[in-house]
Every structure is written in C-alpha cells, then in structure tokens.
Phi, psi and omega in degrees: 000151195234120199268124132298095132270120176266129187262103167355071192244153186275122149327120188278346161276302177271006199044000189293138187289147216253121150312110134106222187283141167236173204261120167358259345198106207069050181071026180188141201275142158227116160005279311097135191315329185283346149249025169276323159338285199291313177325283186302320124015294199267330176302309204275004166249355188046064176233030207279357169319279170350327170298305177315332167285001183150112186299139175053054162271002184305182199249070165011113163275137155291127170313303187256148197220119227251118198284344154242055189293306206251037175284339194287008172267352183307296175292127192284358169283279165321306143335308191302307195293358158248027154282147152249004172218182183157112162198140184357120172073006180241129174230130176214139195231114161274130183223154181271114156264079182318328188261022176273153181214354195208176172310329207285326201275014183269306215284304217285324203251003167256003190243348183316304203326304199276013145283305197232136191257349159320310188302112169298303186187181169230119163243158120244162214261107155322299203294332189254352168057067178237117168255158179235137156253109186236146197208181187261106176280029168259317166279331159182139184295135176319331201251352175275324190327279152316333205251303217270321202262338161288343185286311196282005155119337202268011186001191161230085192273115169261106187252173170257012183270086136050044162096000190296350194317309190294336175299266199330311188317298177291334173289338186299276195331320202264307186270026155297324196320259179345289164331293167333308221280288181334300225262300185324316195268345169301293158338287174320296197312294178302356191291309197301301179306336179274347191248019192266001143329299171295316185291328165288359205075356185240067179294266252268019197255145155242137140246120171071012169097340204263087166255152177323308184301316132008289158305323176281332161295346186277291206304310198303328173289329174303303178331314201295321167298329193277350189260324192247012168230319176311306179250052153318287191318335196281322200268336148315311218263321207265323173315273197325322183296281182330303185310324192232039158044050182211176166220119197266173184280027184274338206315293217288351162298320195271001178258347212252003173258313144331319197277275195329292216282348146315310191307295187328285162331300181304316167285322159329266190307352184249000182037058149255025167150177178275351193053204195247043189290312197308314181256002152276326174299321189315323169310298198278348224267296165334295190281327163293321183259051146241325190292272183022267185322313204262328150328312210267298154338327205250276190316308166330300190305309216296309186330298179309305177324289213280321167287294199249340155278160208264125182286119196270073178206165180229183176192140230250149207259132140219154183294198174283316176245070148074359175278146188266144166221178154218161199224164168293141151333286178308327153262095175227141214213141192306152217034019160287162189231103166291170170226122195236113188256181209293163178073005169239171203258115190276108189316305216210177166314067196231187185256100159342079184292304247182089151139175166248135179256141148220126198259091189273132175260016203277338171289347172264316217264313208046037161256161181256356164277126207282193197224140192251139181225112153325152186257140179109007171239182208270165178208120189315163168264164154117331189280163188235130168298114186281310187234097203087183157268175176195160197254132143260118178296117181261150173266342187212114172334169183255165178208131164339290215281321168261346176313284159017307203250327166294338221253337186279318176050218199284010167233359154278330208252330163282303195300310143359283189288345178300306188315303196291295205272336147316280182333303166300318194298310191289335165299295217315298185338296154344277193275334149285322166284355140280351171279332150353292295215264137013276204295299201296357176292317156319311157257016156272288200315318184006277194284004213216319207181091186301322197275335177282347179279299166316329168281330160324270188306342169265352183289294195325281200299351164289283197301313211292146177162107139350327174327288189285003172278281186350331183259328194301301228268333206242335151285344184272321156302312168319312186283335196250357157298311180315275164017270187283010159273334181287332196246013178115339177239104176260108209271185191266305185200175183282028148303317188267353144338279185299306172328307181311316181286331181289305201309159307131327186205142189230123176221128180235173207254163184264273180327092185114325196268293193265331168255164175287169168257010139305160177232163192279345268149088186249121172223115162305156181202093203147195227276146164326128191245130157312148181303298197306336174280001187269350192281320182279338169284359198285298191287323174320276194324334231243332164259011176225128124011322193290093166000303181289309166347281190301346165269330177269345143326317191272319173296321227240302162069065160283175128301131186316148166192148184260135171259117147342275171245113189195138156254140185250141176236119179302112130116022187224318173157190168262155175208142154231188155211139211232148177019030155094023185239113175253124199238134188228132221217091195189202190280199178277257171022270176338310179251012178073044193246103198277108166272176183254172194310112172307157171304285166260166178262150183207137182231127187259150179231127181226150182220125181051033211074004184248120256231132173226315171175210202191150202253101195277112189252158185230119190240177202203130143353134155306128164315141165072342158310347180269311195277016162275304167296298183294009194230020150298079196307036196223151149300131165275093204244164183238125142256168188203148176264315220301180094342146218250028171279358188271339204323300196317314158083188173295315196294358193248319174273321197279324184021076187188127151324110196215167183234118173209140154345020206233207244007063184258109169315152162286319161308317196304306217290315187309314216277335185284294159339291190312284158265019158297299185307313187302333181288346185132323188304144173249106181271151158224075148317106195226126185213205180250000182067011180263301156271346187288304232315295168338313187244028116288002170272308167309303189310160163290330156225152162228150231222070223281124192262142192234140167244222215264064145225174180265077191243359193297141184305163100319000178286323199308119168296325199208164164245154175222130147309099214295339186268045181207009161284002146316290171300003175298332180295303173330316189288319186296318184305332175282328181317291171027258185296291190297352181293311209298300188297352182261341155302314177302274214309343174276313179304317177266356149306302167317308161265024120349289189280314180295325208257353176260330170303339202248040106298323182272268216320327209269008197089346182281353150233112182330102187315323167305358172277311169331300240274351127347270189305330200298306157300013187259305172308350166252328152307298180329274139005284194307302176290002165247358155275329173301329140341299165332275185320317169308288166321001194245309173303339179252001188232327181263298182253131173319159134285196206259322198286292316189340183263177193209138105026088192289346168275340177276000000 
C-alpha cells in the first residue's frame, strides 16, 4: 500500500494553510481558485508589489460569486446616490469596503488604475475603510466597478438606504462590543463568587454534596464563552499578526490567556487546584472595557470635530426676492439658493440657477483644468468658482467631515502613513521585548518556585502594553483641536498642531488680514460715470472676494446683478464685458495707465479703454491687532500688493521692528516665503487666501483668515476668524503647551511600564492586578490630557474683551 503525504503548504496570497491538494499556479500554492483568481488578477497588472508590503495579506475569496449580485447599479437612480462627483468623461463613486485592514490593502486599492484603465486614480479613508474612485463612465461602469473590487477580495457593502450602511455597520460593532464586554464581567463576577472557597481556604469543606471541585468545573464552564467568544478578538488579531510576520499588540495577551487558561484546566482535572479562570476572566473582562473606553473617547473627539464644533466660513444666502444674508455653512439646508463668487470654495451640492460657472476642481480632483457647467446640472462641493458669480440650488446639506476630509487629500495620507508605521514598528518591537521579557522571567523563577514563575510570566505578558504611549500624542492632540475649534482656528489635522508649535517667523499679508476688509474712506476721482456704468462697475466689484473690491462695491450701493462674461486676474484686477462694452476695474499697470507715485491704495476704472479715474480706499487696523504683533516673540514681516504710503502708518501703529513689504506680487509673496526657509525659518503665513493663496501653500503652516465668506486656498493649513486674529499669539502658545503634555504624559507612560514590569518580574503581582492596572493605564492617560488640554484653555487663552490695545 503506498502512503500519500500531502505537505502542508501556506497559501500565497491569504496565508490561510491550504486543505488537501492545493491550486498551483505560476510556482506557487493557493488555497483555492478564488485566490489563485485574484493572484492572476493583480499578476496580469503588474501589481504584485501588493506581497511585498506584507507577505500573504490578501483578502481570502469566496469561490462562488454571484454574477449578478451588483446589476441593481445598473439603474442610474440608485448609482446616483454613490456618485460623489460627476463632470464630463468623470465619475468618482465611494464605497465601504469592510475588508480593508492593512498598508497592503491601501497600495492595491490606490492601484486600481492599472487593473483597469478606465479607472483615473483612488483613494482611500483608512480610518473609515472608505474608497473613492474616479474613473471614465464611457469606459467602465459603476456595477463593473463594484464587480472589480469583489474579484479582488473587496466586496463592496452595499445597502439601498441612502447611503447609511456605515452608520449601521458601527452600531452592530459597538454593540456586539458591548455584549462582550457583558458577558466577560457576567462571567467574572460569578467565577469570582464560585471560587471564594479557594480564597477562604475551604476547598476541602463538603455542604450538601457541594465541593470546591464541584465549583471548579462550574467556574470552567463559565470560563469557555468568556475565552472563545469575549476574547475571540485578542486571539484573531494576534494569528492575523503571526501571519504577516510581525507581532501587534494583542500577541503577548492571547498568549498569557492561553497560558492561563492551559494552567487552569490542568489543575482543575488532575485537582491540584482551582487555576486562574477569575483571573483570565478578570483579564478580558478589564481590557475589553478600557479597548471600550479608548473607542469611545476616540469616537468623542472625532465627532465633536466633525459635528459640533464650528467651521468658521459662512455663505452667502438669497431669498426669493434676491436679498443677500450670510449664514453659518453648517446651516444652510437643501433647496436653499446659495451665492458663490468669484474664487470661493463651493461648501455643498447644488443645481446650477444662475450665472456662468466655471469650475476648477483641483481640490477634488487635482486636475487644474476648469469645467463649464450648464445651468440645470449639478456642481460638486469641494469646485472653486473661477469668474463671476453664480446662484446654486442645494441639493445636499453640507457635511464637516467630508468637506474636511476633501480639504487633507494628500497631506491625510502622508500623516496616515507616518502614523501607521510608528505604531507597527512599536507593537512588533514591543510585544518581542515583553515575550523576552515574560519568558526569561519564567526561567529564573523555575527553578526555585514553580507558581511564582508562572504567575512572573502572565503578569509580565498583561501590564506590559504599549498603548498608552501610543494614545498620548492622538488624545492630547484631540482634546486640544477641539479647543481651538471652539475658539475660532479650525486647523486641517493634527499635524499642523505640532508644526504650530516649531515656527520662528510669522508673516502676515496687510489688506484684509492685519486691516479690515471694509474701509474707513472710499473717494472717486475722475471723469463723471454714467449711472448705467456705475451699476455695472458695482456688479464687477460686487463679484470679487478682494477687500478693496467689497468696499468700492459698498460705495456704490447697487442693486445685486449677475455679469455673464468677467475675469479676475489675482493680484492685478477685474475686467468684464457687458453690452459689447469692455469694462476694466484694477491696479494703473491693469487698465493702462503710467501713474505717478500713488497716494493711497487706488483702483483705477477704465470703459473701453479710456481711463475715466480712479477710487482712493483708506483701510484702518483691526482692534487689538497691534497688541498682537507686539506680543510675538518671533520676528515679523508685512506684505502688500498695495503701495509702501500705509508703512508710515502701520509704523506709527504697530511700534515694533517689522519687515515690510509692499507692490508685492503673488509670486513676490511665495519667493519671500521661499527664503525665508532657505535661511532656516520655520514660517507661519497668515493671509486672506486671495492673493497669498501661493505662499500659504509654501509656508510651514498657513493660516487663512475668513469673514463672512468661503474663500479660503485649499492650500491653507488652518482657518481662521478674522475677529479672533487677535488671539493668534494664544494659539501659538497653547500649540506649545500641549507639545510639553504629550512629552509628560509620554513620561508617565513610560514609567508606567518600567514600575509594572519590575513588580510582574519580581513576582510581586498578581495577574489579575496586571490585568487591572493595564486599562487603568489608559484611564490614566485620557484624563490626564484631558486635564491638561482644560489647563492650556484657561492659562492661555483670554477673551477678546479682556485684551487691550498697547496705546490705551
């Protein structure tokens, strides 16, 4: 008889050990066809890269797959509610994707292109295990789509309620969450009551037929739900770890709940004792409801961010009968008729009323060519209007979280991955120096005290945890983002915290920023203007974003009207053209004009070429701005596209050594930014996003200041409230402040960690204290940034009523 041995081989794609005979293909073993499928899939794309990045991470297929599972995307009604874009030859469609888990499955799903060429490019939101796709719907279909990311292991979950899937998804998880959480401490509690036999000394008492072993087969049976379904997870997470040759931080738990709950059993049946079932329950039973806790806390933070603190831009409202108001962003509510001028960012979803859009999409898109949109189609949140103005019907309430998440783009994603590969380096690291750690504890005790070795290494492999180094830096930023959103600087992510805390040179823009953008003095000067020209120069001014502009607007006082065909030129003027009439609104240079050394900042007006005069605006310091500037520790410079008639003054107000600046171009401001850095400076650039929008992109942070509009660069690090630009020295000092708590509070991890390991080595702690002490170290932790972050608020920042002026 001739014996078959089949040899045990790991799957090259999923790592799962392959049953039986395994499927071939190209040298190499797979489970199953479905993952030799995906195998070939990704091979035939040259996308094979995807191993490398973690050995065996795929995502395990189901063989059989029901081909017509997605026809129902087939219907353009239903598909509609998961386009989030849409403009000629583009379509970009999001979908949840439950099985993303890892880096590998970031690169292969940021890789679609090169499966399929239709597809432009992908991103994905890690945290929400959300992709975005924008691809050619000429070339392949939302249900091919969907069809492509299921061959590939990605299913797509997909419900028909309007998009709610992700909502549902997280309430299931939290409350199985809970359940656990339920059943471990249901468990415990009673494990704990069935054993106080063992604890009083009176194993060896019968009542009533009733013996301690009795209790312990009791206890063991309580034990089993609490080991294979409350701490399932410990032990999935750390086999998925083992799998991709690293080890996180659940390993050395599942291993010290093994250990236990191996003892346990062994003394139970040879009955030399009761073992530690109290306290592997006690283990999961702690740790889940700290995991909890640190969930909950994490989700808090995110909320407040994305929900209740306030995005500081507004937007301008019009009724029916054509009067303007502005509102907070956050209410502005479907079918409302918005106004979008020229150079702003458009906040929400609508239908094209009124007006010619041209649309640049590079903040969604990153192409830079604009897009003409017809009145009666839809216009993305996220496009920035380029020329005039234009009225939009909205279709979709606005929402924070994704605007947010549109405005980090590729700087979420460089901080993501920074983040991501700290964390991995420090679990794997981690968790082999406490399996070290454990084990060698294990064998000094051995030999000398067999209970103390055992109780050494379970202790060891409990307390020991990484964790709270790990949250300090992402609660202490969290509690204190909030903060400065409560107070007006609503910054893009908790990168530019920490950036905020390095800078060295503070550079502010003049017009708008450091002056109001209204004026104290608007006076004409020149050749008489027809009433009809004046309406129309009115309605130019009336469509740009520029200070000076919203003042000879203001001068002028029309009635609102839409121009058609008008251009903005950054930093030079306006020009339109109205009944076969070219109308020109700008600096002298702009309407052609050789002035002689200006006065004032002045916007010359010319029709048809002929220079008719010109309008002298007088702008006048923001309150409290001055005692701002003098109380920067940093050097300070001013730029102005204006003429150097304000120097005299700003220097008469500011009275402080400043560098200043002015007929300074929007190139001039970047190249100045630009060498500042080259000199060493760590810059913070604070401007109006209007001409700046360059060198707030340059700077190390940039700081966009808003009155009542949405104008702000996408370059821009942070927003601001121009009447909280006062308070700016606060912000830096608390940026600070919160580096130095996340240095404490890292400290007192650490020693944490140092004072619980040399208690578990010497034997002197009980694993059930370990398994205490370890969520506690995360209480710990939450509350002493939160402590902080209260404290940074109350030492740092002032109200406004409460500053003063250095001349009063």
């Amino acid at each position: 008889m001739l014996n078959k041995t089949i040899e045990t081989t790991k799957c090259f794609h999923c790592g799962d050990f392959c049953a039986g005979e395994p499927v071939v293909f190209d040298a190499k073993s797979f489970c199953c066809k479905g993952c030799s499928s995906v195998y070939q899939i990704l091979n035939k794309s040259n996308l094979c890269e995807y191993y490398n990045i973690h050995d065996a991470s795929g995502v395990k297929l189901p063989e059989l797959q029901d081909q017509q599972k997605f026809g129902f995307l087939d219907n353009e009604t239903i598909a509609a509610s998961y386009i989030v874009f849409s403009k000629p030859n583009q379509l970009a469609v999001k979908f949840y994707l439950p099985q993303i888990h890892c880096s590998s499955c970031i690169w292969l799903l940021e890789n679609l292109q090169k499966v399929n060429e239709g597809i432009y490019f992908s991103s994905v939101h890690f945290p929400t295990k959300e992709a975005t796709i924008y691809f050619n719907p000429a070339s392949i279909s939302i249900r091919a789509i969907a069809e492509l990311l299921a061959s590939i292991g990605y299913e797509p979950y997909i419900t028909l309620d309007d998009g709610q899937q992700s909502k549902r998804q997280e309430k299931m998880v939290s409350r199985n969450a809970m359940v656990k959480i339920g059943i471990a401490g249901f468990c415990f509690a009673n494990i704990m009551m069935l054993s106080f036999p063992e604890y009083l000394g009176l194993e060896t008492i019968t009542v009533d037929g009733l013996t301690a072993n009795l209790f312990r087969y009791v206890n063991l049976i309580l034990a089993l739900p609490v080991l294979l379904y409350s701490g399932s997870e410990f032990f999935i997470n750390s086999w998925y770890s083992v799998k991709q040759r690293r080890l996180n931080i659940d390993a050395p738990i599942a291993l010290a709940l093994t250990v236990t709950f191996s003892r346990s059993v062994y003394e139970i049946i040879s009955g030399t004792g009761g073992g530690y079932l109290d306290s592997m329950s006690g283990i999961i039973f702690f740790m889940l409801l700290g995991r909890s806790f640190q969930t909950k806390t994490f989700a808090d933070l995110s909320f407040n961010r994305d929900y209740k603190s306030y995005f500081p831009v507004a937007v301008c409202l019009v009724d029916k009968n054509g009067i303007e108001s502005y509102i907070p962003v956050q209410d502005v509510k479907v079918d409302d008729t918005i106004r979008i001028r020229s150079n702003e960012v458009i906040p929400v979803d609508g239908m094209h009323l009124l007006g010619k859009a041209e649309i640049d999409y590079s903040f969604v898109t990153g192409e830079n060519e604009p897009t003409s949109v017809v009145i009666g189609d839809l216009v993305y949140a996220g496009g920035k209007q380029l020329n005039g103005s234009i009225d939009l019907l909205v279709v979709k309430p606005f929402s924070q979280s994704n605007f947010t998440r549109l405005w980090n783009n590729d700087a979420f994603k460089k901080a993501d991955k920074n983040v991501y590969s700290f964390t991995t380096v420090i679990s794997n690291y981690f968790s082999l120096a406490v399996l070290t750690v454990a084990f060698s504890s294990f064998a000094y005790w051995y030999p000398t005290n067999i209970a103390n070795a055992w109780q050494a290494m379970t202790a060891v492999l409990i307390v020991a945890c990484p964790c709270a180094l790990l949250i300090t830096a992402t609660f202490t930023e969290g509690f204190v983002l909030n903060i400065f959103s409560k107070h007006g600087l609503f910054l893009k992510n908790a990168q530019v915290l920490q950036t905020i805390a390095t800078i060295d040179q503070v550079v502010f823009d003049k017009t708008g920023t450091l002056t109001y953008p209204h004026a104290s003095s608007v006076e004409y000067i020149g050749i008489d203007i027809a009433n009809d020209h004046q309406q129309i120069i009115a309605a130019m001014a009336a469509q740009s974003l520029h200070p000076l502009s919203k003042a000879i607007a203001n001068k002028i006082n029309s009635k609102p009207r839409s121009l058609e065909h008008i251009k903005e030129v950054a930093g030079a003027g306006i020009e339109a053209w109205e009944n076969e009439t070219h109308y020109k609104l700008g600096s002298a240079c702009f309407v052609g004009k050789e002035s002689a050394e200006p006065i004032a900042s002045e916007v010359w007006v010319s029709i048809e070429n002929k220079i008719y005069g010109k309008f002298i605006i007088q702008n006048i310091l923001r309150a409290h701005v001055d005692r701002l500037i003098h109380e920067l520790p940093y050097p300070v410079s001013v730029l102005s596209g204006d003429n150097n008639n304000a120097e005299h003054y700003l220097k008469q107000q500011l009275q402080r050594p400043i560098s200043y600046h002015f007929n300074q171009s929007p190139q001039a401001k970047l190249a100045y930014i630009e060498s500042l850095q080259l000199s060493g400076k760590e810059v913070m650039m604070v401007g109006d996003g209007l001409n700046d929008a360059g060198a707030l992109s340059k700077s190390n942070v940039g700081i966009a200041v808003v009155d009542n509009t949405i104008q702000f660069s996408p370059a821009s690090d942070a927003i601001m409230l121009s009447n909280q630009l006062p308070l700016l020295d606060q912000y830096i000092k608390a940026a600070k402040w919160s580096k130095n708590l996340i240095k404490t509070t890292f400290v007192i991890s650490t020693l944490y960690n140092v004072v619980g390991l040399y208690f578990s080595v010497t034997a002197q702690m009980s694993p059930l204290v370990a398994a205490i002490l370890m969520p506690s170290s995360t209480f710990t932790i939450v509350i002493s940034t939160m402590l902080g972050a209260a404290l940074i608020e109350k030492f740092c920042f002032k109200p406004i009523a409460d500053l003063k002026n250095i001349h009063q």
